[in-house]
C-alpha positions as CSV (number, residue, x, y, z in Angstrom):
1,X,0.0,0.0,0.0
2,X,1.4,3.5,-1.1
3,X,0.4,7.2,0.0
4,X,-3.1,8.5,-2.4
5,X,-2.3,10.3,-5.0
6,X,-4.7,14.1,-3.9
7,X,-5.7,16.2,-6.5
8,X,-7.8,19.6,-6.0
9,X,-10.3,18.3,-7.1
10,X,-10.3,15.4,-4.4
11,X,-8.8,17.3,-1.5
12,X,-11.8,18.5,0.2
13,X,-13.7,15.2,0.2
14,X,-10.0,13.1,1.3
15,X,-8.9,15.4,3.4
16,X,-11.5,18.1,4.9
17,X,-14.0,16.1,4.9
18,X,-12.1,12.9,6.8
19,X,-13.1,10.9,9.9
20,X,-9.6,10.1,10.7
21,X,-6.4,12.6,10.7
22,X,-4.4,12.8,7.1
23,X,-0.8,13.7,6.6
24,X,0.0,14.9,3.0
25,X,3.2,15.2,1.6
26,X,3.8,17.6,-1.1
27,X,6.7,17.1,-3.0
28,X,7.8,17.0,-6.5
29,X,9.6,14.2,-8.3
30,X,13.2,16.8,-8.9
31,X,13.4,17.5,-5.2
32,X,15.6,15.3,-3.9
33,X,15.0,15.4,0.1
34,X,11.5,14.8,-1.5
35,X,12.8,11.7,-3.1
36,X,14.1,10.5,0.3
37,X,11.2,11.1,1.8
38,X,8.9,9.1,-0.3
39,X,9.4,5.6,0.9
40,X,9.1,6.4,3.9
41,X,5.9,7.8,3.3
42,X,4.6,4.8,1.5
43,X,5.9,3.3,4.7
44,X,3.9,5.0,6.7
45,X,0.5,4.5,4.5
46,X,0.6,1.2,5.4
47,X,1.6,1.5,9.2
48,X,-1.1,3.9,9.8
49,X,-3.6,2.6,7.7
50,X,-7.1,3.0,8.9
51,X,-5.9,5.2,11.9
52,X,-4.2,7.9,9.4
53,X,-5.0,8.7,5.7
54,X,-1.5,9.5,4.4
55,X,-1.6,11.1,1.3
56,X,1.0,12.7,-1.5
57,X,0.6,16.3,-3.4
58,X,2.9,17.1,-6.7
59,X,3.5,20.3,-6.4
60,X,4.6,20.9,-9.8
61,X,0.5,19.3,-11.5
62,X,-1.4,21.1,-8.2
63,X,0.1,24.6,-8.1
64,X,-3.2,26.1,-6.7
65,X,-3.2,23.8,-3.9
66,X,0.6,24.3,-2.8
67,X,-0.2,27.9,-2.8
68,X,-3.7,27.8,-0.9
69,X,-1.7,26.0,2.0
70,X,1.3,28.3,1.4
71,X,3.9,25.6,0.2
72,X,6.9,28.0,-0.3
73,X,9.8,24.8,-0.1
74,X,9.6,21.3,-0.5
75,X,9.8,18.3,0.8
76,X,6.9,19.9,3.6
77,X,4.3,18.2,5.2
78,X,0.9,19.2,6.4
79,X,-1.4,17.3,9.3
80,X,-4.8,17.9,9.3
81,X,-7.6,16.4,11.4
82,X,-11.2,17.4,11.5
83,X,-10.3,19.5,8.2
84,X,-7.5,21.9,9.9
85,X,-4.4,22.0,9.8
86,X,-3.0,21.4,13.2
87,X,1.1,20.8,12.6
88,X,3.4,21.1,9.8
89,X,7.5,20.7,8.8
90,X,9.1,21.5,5.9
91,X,12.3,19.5,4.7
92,X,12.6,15.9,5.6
93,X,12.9,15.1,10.0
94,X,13.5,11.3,9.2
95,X,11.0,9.4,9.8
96,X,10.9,9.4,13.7
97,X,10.0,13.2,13.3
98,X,6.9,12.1,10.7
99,X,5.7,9.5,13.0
100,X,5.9,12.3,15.9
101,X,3.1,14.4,13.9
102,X,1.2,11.4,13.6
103,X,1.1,10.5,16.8
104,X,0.3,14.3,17.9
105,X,-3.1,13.6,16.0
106,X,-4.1,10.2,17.1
């Protein structure tokens, strides 16, 4: 199991509209801390799965979105749970500092 794939047009029924806490990544496939970071996101989709909806952004196809949530460097990622934001880090923390967010929104 990998990380969903958000686009606008799905963003406010996967993630503003969720039951459970989602952590979205947005990255783009150049970036290289983003490339890092990937698997380990993937990783975490299936650790968390059912508890946390982890989900991926491409900055690069979903400008508007990146720039609604103020995206100004990559890799960054954004928790949200009952369709706020509650915590976010930009650049990669490893994955001890990703499963920290989660676990600040369980």
């Amino acid at each position: 199991m990998s990380a969903l794939h958000l686009k606008k047009d799905d963003f406010k029924k996967k993630v503003l509209e969720s039951k459970i806490p989602v952590f979205i990544d947005f990255f783009a496939p150049w970036c290289g801390p983003c490339r890092l970071a990937g698997p380990v996101v993937d990783e975490l989709a299936l650790e968390y799965k059912d508890k946390v909806a982890v989900a991926k952004v491409n900055v690069d196809e979903e400008q508007e979105l990146a720039q609604k949530y103020g995206v100004m460097s990559i890799p960054m990622v954004i928790m949200f749970k009952d369709g706020k934001e509650i915590d976010r880090k930009t650049g990669f923390p490893g994955k001890d500092g990703f499963v920290e967010m989660i676990k600040k929104a369980l």
